[in-house]
FIMIKOL-604930 format. One record per residue (C-alpha): residue in one letter; x, y, z; residue number from 1. Coordinates in steps of 0.05 Angstrom, whole numbers. Layout:
<sites>
{site "a"; {X; Y; Z}; NUM}
...
</sites>
This chain:
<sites>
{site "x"; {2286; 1461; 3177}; 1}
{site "x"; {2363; 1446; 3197}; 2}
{site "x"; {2387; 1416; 3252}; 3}
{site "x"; {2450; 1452; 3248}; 4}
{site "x"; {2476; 1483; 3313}; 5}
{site "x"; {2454; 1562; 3323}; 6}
{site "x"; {2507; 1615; 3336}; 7}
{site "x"; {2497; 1680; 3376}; 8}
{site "x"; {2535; 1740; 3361}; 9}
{site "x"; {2526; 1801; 3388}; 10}
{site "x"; {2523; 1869; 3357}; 11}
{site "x"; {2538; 1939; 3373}; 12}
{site "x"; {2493; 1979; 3332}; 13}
{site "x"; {2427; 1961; 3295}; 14}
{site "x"; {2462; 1976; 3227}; 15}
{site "x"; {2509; 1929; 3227}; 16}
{site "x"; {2453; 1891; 3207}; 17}
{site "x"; {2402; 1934; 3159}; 18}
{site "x"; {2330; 1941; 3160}; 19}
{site "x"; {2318; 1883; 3111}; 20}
{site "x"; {2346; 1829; 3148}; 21}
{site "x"; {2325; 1858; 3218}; 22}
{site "x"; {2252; 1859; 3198}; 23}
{site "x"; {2251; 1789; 3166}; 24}
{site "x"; {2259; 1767; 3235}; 25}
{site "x"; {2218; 1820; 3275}; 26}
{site "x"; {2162; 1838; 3231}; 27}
{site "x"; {2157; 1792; 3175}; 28}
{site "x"; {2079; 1797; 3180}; 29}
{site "x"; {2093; 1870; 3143}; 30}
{site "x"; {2130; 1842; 3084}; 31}
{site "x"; {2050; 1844; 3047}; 32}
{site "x"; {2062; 1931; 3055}; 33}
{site "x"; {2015; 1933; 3116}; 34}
{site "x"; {2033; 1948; 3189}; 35}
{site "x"; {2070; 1908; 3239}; 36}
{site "x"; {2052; 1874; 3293}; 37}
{site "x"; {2087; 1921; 3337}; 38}
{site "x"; {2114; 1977; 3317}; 39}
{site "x"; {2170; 1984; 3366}; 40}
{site "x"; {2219; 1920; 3352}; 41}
{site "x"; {2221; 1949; 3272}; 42}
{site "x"; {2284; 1967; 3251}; 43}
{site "x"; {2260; 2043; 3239}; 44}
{site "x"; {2238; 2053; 3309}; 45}
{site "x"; {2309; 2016; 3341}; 46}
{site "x"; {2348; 2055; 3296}; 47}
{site "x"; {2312; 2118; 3311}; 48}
{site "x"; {2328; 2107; 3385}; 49}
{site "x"; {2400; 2089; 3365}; 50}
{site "x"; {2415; 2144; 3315}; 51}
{site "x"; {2384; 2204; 3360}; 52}
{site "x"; {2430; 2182; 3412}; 53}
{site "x"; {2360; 2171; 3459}; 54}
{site "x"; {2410; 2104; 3475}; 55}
{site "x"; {2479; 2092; 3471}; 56}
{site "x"; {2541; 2115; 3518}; 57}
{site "x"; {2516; 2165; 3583}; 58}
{site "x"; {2443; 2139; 3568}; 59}
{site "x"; {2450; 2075; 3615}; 60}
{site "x"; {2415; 2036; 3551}; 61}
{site "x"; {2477; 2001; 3515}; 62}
{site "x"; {2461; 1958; 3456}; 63}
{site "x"; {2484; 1889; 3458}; 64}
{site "x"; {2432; 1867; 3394}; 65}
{site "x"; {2429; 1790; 3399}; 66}
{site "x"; {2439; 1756; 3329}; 67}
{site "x"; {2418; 1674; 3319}; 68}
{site "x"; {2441; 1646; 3259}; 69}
{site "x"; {2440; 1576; 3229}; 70}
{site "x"; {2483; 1544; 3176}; 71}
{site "x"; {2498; 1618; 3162}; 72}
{site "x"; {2424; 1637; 3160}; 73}
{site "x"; {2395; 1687; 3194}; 74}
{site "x"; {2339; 1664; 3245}; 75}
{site "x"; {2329; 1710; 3303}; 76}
{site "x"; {2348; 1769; 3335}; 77}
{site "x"; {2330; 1797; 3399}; 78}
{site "x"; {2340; 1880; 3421}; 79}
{site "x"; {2383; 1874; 3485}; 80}
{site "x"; {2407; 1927; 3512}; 81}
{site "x"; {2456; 1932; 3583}; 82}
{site "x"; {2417; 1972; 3636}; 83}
{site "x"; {2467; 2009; 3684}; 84}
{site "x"; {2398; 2043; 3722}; 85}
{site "x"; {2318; 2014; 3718}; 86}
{site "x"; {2297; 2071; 3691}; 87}
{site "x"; {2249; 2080; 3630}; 88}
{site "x"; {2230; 2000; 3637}; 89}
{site "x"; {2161; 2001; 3673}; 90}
{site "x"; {2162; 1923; 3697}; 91}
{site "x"; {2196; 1947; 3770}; 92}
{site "x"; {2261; 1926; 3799}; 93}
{site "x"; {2283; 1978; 3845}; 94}
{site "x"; {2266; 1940; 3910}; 95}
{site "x"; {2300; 1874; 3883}; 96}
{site "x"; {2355; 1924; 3871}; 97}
{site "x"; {2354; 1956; 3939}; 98}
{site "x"; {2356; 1884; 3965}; 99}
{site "x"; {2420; 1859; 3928}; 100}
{site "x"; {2454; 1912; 3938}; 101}
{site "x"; {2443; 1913; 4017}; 102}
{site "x"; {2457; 1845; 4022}; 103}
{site "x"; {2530; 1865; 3977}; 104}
{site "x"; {2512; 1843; 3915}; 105}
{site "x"; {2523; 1895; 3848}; 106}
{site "x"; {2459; 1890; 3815}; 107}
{site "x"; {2478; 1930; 3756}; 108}
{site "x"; {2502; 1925; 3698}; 109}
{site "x"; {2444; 1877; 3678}; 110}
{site "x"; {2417; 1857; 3611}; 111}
{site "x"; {2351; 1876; 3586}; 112}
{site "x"; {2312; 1847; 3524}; 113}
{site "x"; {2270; 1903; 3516}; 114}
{site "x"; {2236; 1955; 3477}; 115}
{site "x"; {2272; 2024; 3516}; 116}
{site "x"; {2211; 2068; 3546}; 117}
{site "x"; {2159; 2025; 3517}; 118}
{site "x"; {2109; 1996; 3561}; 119}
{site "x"; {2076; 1960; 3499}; 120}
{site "x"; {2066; 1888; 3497}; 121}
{site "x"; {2103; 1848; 3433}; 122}
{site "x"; {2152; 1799; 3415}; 123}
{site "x"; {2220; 1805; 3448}; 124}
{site "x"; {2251; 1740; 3415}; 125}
{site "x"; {2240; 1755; 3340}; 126}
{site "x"; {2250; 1701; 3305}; 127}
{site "x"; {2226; 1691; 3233}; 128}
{site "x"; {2158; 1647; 3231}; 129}
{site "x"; {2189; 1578; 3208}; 130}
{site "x"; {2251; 1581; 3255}; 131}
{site "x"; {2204; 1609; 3313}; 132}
{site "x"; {2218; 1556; 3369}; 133}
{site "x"; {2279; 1550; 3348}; 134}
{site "x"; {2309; 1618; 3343}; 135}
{site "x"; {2263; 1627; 3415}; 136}
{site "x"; {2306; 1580; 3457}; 137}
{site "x"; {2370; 1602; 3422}; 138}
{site "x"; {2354; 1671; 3438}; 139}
{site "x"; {2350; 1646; 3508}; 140}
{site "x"; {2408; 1610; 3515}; 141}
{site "x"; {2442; 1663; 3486}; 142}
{site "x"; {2425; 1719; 3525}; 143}
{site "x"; {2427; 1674; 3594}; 144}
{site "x"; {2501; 1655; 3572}; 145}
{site "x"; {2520; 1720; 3566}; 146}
{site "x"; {2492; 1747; 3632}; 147}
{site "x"; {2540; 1685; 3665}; 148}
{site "x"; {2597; 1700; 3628}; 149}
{site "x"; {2600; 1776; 3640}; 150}
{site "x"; {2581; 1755; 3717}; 151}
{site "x"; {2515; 1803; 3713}; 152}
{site "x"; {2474; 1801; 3764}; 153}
{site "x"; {2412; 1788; 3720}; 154}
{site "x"; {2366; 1784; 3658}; 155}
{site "x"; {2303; 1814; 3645}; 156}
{site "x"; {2253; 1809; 3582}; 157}
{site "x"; {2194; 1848; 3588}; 158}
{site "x"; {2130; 1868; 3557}; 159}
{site "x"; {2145; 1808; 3521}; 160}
{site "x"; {2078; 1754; 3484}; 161}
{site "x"; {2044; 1703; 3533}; 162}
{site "x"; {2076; 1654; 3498}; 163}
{site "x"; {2143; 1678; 3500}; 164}
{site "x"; {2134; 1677; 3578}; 165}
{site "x"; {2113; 1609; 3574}; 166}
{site "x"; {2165; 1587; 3530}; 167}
{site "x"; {2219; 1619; 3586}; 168}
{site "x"; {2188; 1591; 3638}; 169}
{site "x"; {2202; 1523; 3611}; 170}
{site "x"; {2268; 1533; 3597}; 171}
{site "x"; {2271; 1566; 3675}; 172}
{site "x"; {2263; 1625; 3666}; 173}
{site "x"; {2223; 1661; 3726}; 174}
{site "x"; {2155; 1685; 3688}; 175}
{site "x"; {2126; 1757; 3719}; 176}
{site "x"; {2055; 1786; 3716}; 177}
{site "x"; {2041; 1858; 3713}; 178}
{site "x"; {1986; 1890; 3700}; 179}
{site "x"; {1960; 1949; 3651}; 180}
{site "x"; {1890; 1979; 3615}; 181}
{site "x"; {1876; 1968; 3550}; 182}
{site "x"; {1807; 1993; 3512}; 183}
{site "x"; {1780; 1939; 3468}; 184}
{site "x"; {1738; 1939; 3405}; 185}
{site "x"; {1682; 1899; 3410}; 186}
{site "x"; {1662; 1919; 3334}; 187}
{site "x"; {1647; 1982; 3351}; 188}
{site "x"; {1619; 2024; 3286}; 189}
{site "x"; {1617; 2090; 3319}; 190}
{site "x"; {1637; 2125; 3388}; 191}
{site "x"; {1565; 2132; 3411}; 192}
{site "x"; {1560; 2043; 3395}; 193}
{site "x"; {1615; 2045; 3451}; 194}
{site "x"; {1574; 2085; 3505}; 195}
{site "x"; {1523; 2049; 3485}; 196}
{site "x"; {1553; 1994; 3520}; 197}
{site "x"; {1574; 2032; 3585}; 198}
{site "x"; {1529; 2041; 3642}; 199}
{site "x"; {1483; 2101; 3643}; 200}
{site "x"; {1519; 2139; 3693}; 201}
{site "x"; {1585; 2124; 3661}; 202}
{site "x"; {1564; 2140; 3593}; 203}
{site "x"; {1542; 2206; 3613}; 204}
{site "x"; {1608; 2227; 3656}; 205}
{site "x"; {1643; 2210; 3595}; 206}
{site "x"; {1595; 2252; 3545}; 207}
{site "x"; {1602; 2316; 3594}; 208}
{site "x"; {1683; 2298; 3599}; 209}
{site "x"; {1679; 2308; 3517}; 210}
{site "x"; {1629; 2364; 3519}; 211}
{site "x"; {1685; 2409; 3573}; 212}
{site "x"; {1750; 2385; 3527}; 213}
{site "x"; {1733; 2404; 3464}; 214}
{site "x"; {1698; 2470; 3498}; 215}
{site "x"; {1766; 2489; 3520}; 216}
{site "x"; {1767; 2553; 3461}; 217}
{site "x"; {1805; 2522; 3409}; 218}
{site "x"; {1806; 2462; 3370}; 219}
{site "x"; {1828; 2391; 3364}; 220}
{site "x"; {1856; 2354; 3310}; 221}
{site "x"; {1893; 2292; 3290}; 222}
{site "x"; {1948; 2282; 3245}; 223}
{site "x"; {1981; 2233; 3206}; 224}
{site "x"; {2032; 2218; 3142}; 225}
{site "x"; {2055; 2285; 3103}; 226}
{site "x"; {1998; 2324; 3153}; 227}
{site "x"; {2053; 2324; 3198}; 228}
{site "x"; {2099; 2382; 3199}; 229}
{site "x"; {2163; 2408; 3230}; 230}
{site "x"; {2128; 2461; 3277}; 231}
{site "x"; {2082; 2408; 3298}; 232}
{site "x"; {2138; 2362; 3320}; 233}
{site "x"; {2165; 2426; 3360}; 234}
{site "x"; {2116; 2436; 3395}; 235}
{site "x"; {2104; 2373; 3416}; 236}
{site "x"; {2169; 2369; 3434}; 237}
{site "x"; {2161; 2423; 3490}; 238}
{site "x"; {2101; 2376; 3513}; 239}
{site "x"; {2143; 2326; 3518}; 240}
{site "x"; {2200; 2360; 3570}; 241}
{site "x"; {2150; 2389; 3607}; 242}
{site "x"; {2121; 2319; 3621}; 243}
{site "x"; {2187; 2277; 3622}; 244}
{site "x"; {2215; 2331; 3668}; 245}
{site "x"; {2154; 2321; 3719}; 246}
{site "x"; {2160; 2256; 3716}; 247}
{site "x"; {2227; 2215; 3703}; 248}
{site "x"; {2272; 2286; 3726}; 249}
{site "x"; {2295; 2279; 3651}; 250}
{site "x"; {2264; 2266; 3582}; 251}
{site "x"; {2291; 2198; 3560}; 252}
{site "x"; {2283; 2218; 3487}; 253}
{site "x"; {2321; 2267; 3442}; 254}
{site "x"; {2302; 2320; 3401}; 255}
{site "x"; {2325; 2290; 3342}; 256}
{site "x"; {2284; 2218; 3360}; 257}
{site "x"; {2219; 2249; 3330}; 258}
{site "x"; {2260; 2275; 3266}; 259}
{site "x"; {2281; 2197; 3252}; 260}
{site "x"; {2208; 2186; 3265}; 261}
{site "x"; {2179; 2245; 3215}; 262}
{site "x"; {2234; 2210; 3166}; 263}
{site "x"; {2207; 2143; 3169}; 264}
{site "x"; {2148; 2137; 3211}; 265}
{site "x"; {2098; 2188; 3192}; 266}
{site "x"; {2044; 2140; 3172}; 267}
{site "x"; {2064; 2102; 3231}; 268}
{site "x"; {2036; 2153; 3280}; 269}
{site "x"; {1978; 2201; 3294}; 270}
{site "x"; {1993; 2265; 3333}; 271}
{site "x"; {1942; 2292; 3365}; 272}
{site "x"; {1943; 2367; 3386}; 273}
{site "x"; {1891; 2420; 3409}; 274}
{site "x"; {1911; 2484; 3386}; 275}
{site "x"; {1882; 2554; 3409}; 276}
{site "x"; {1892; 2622; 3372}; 277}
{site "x"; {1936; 2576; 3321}; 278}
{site "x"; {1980; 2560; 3384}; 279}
{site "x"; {1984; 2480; 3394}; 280}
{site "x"; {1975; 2484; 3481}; 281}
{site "x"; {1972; 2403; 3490}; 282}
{site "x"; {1975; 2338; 3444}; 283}
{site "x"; {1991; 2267; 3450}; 284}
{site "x"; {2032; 2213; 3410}; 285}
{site "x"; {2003; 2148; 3377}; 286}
{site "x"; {2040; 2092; 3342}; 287}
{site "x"; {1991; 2048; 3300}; 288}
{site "x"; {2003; 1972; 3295}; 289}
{site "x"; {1970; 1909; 3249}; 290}
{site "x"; {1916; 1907; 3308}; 291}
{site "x"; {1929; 1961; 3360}; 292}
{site "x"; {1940; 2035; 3365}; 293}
{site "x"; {1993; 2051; 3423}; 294}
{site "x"; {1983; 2106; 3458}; 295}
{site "x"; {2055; 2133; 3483}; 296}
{site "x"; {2072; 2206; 3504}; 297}
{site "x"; {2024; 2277; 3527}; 298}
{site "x"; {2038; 2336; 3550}; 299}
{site "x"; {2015; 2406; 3551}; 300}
{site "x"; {2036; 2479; 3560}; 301}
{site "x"; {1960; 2494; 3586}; 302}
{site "x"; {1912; 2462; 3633}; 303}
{site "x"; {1846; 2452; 3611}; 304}
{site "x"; {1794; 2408; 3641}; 305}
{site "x"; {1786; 2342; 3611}; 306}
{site "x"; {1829; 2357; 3550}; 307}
{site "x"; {1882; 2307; 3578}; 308}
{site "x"; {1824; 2247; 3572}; 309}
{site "x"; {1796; 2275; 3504}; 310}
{site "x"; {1868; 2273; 3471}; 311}
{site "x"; {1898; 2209; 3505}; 312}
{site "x"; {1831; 2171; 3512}; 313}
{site "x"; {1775; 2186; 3470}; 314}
{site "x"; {1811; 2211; 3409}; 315}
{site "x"; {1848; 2139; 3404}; 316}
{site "x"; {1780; 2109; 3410}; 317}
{site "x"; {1764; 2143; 3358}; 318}
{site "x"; {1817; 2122; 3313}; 319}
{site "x"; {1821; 2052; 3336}; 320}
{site "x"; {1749; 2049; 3310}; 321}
{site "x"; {1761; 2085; 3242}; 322}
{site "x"; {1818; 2039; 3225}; 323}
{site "x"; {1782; 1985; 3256}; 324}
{site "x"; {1837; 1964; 3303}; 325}
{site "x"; {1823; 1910; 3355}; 326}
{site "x"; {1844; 1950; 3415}; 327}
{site "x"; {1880; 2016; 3452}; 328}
{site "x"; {1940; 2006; 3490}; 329}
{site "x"; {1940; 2068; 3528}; 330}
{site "x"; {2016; 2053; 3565}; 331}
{site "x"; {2036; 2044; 3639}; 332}
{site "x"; {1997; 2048; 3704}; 333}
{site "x"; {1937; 2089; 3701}; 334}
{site "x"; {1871; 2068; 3747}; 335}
{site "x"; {1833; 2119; 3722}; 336}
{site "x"; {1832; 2096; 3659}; 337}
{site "x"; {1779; 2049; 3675}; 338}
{site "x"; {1720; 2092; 3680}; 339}
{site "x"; {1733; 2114; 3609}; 340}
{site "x"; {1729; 2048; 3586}; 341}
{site "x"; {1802; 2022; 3593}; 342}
{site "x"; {1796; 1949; 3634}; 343}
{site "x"; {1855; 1918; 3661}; 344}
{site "x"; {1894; 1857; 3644}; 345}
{site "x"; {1963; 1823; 3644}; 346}
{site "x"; {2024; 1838; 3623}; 347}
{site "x"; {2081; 1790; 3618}; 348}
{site "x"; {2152; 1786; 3640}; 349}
{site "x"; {2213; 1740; 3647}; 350}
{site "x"; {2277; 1735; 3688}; 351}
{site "x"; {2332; 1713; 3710}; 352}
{site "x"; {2380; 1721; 3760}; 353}
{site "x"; {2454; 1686; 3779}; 354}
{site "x"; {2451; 1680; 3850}; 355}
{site "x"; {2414; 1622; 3873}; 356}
{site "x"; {2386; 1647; 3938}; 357}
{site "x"; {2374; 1717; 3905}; 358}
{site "x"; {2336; 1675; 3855}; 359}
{site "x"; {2292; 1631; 3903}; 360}
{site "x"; {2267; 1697; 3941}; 361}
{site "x"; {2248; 1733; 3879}; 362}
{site "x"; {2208; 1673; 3852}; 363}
{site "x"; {2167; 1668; 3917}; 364}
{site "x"; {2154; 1751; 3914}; 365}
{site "x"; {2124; 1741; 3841}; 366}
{site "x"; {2081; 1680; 3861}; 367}
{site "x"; {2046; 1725; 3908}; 368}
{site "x"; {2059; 1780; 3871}; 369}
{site "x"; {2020; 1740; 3809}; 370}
{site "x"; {1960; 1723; 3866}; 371}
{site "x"; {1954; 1797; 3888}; 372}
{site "x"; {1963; 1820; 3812}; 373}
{site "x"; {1900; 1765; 3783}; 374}
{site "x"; {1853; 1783; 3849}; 375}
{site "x"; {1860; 1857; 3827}; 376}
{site "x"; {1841; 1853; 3751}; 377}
{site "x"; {1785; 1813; 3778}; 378}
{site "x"; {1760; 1867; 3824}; 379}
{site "x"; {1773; 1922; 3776}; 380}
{site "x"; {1741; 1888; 3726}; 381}
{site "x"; {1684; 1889; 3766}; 382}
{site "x"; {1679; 1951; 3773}; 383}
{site "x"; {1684; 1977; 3704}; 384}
{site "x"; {1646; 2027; 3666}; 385}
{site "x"; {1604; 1969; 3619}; 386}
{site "x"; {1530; 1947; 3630}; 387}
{site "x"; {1524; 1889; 3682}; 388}
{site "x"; {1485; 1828; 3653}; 389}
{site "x"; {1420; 1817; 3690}; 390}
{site "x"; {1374; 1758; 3689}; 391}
{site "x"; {1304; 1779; 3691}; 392}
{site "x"; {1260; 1736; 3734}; 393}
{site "x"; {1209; 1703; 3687}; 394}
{site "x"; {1136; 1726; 3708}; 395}
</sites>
């Protein structure tokens, strides 16, 4: 490996660079024809963003694509973006906003290394495997310069690997906690092998949950590849409004996201949708990775009972144990996932931030933040749907 010095440049658009030199660096594990890792940081899924205008100018997501290169090589890249707003990131800001700014500080524009509206763990410094430590810290650097040079009030990389957080922290980073639920496959052959594993009262709620969805007078399929069509895309694209306009105000994505997606994605995703008198009424949206199936948008144009936990929950189940995937990553927030088998754990952030008093206050809020954060996974862990262990008394 060189010991040449690493230059950062910084790009405006994702094909300035090209898929095969992007992916070197953030999926390189795919070059064999299989998955990625995570399917979010490929080229395909960036670009898709990029090229349906879902980011760019008015979207308050610029791209500022960090580029590492040695002795001319390429090494790393990292998707930065600069955030005018903190919306569509899911590791919170707002109130360190509200602070700065009350105290008279501009707390945007700041820079964000970041998947946008993807709550989906991954690497967020993608450097290629024998430059990895390398292309890490000079990812760092880079992006930390160029907060301090454009006098931004901050820098934030989230959703990002445990050890990316660890390797920030050492280079001073501040290193967040959050927390999400995630459904893991404990070599499950079947669905029923899963309830086996649940308590009995559990296993039942979730049996009669099944039993109401898929009694709701249609039917319920899953889709994938060439199975996909373009009425099925529009209809889940009025799921989608319906659901981004409850909850964000507006849809972050455009219409034209999910064509890029049919173009180059298709085996990439299941779409699940339950349709009724040939009328799709409700689906969800799936990305598959090497090891994980992410579970990512739902919406509906009809309420049924349970038929939100059948299509977002159970269905993935079901596919994480056909493809035999390790786990379900079912996205943000969500405490009632846990009674459907959904347990929590961490998620991991990093940032950084100019001002040096600014700095020292957040760092104590995410110490106790972290305490609060690690005493709750413990308790809802707890509490979970699985079997408790007993030790029998021997007679």
């Amino acid at each position: 490996m060189s010991d040449a010095a690493v230059e950062i440049e910084v790009i405006q658009s994702i094909t300035q660079m090209g898929a095969a030199d992007w992916d070197a660096c953030a999926c390189p594990e795919a070059a064999d024809g299989g998955a990625p890792d995570d399917p979010f940081t490929t080229y395909r899924f960036l670009s898709a963003l990029e090229e349906s205008d879902s980011v760019g100018s008015g979207t308050g997501w610029q791209p500022q694509y960090l580029v590492a290169r040695a002795d001319g090589e390429l090494i790393a890249v990292a998707p930065l973006y600069v955030k005018s707003h903190s919306q569509g990131e899911y590791i919170f800001d707002h109130n360190w906003a509200h602070a700065y700014e009350n105290a008279g500080g501009r707390y945007y524009p700041k820079l964000q290394v970041a998947v946008p509206f993807t709550p989906a763990t991954g690497r967020r410094l993608l450097a290629k495997p024998e430059y990895r430590e390398k292309g890490q810290a000079a990812l760092i650097q880079g992006a930390v310069q160029l907060a301090a040079n454009n006098e931004v009030s901050s820098l934030h990389v989230t959703f990002c690997t445990e050890e990316e957080a660890d390797a920030g922290a050492q280079m001073g980073l501040m290193s967040r906690v959050s927390q999400q639920f995630h459904w893991v496959n404990n070599d499950y052959a079947t669905f029923d092998d899963f309830l086996a594993s649940l308590s009995s009262r559990k296993r039942k709620n979730i049996r009669k949950e099944r039993q109401q969805a898929n009694n709701f007078g249609g039917t319920i399929r899953a889709l994938t590849g060439d199975e996909i069509q373009p009425e099925h895309w529009d209809a889940f694209w009025q799921f989608y409004q319906d659901t981004g306009a409850r909850k964000w105000g507006t849809p972050y994505l455009r219409r034209e996201f999910f064509d890029h997606v049919q173009e180059s994605m298709r085996d990439d995703v299941i779409l699940v949708l339950a349709e009724r008198d040939g009328i799709a009424v409700a689906g969800a949206l799936n990305f598959i990775g090497r090891s994980a199936l992410y579970g990512r948008y739902w919406g509906c144009t009809e309420h049924h009972p349970s038929l939100h936990f059948e299509i977002c929950y159970y269905r993935a189940i079901d596919a994480a144990i056909e493809r035999g995937l390790d786990r379900v990553e079912a996205g943000a927030q969500g405490e009632h996932k846990l009674a459907r088998g959904y347990l929590p754990v961490t998620t991991h952030s990093l940032h950084w931030v100019g001002d040096a008093g600014f700095s020292d206050a957040i760092e104590r809020f995410i110490v106790a933040e972290r305490e609060a954060i690690e005493q709750d996974i413990e308790i809802l862990t707890d509490y979970g749907p699985f079997k408790k262990i007993e030790v029998e008394e021997q007679q």
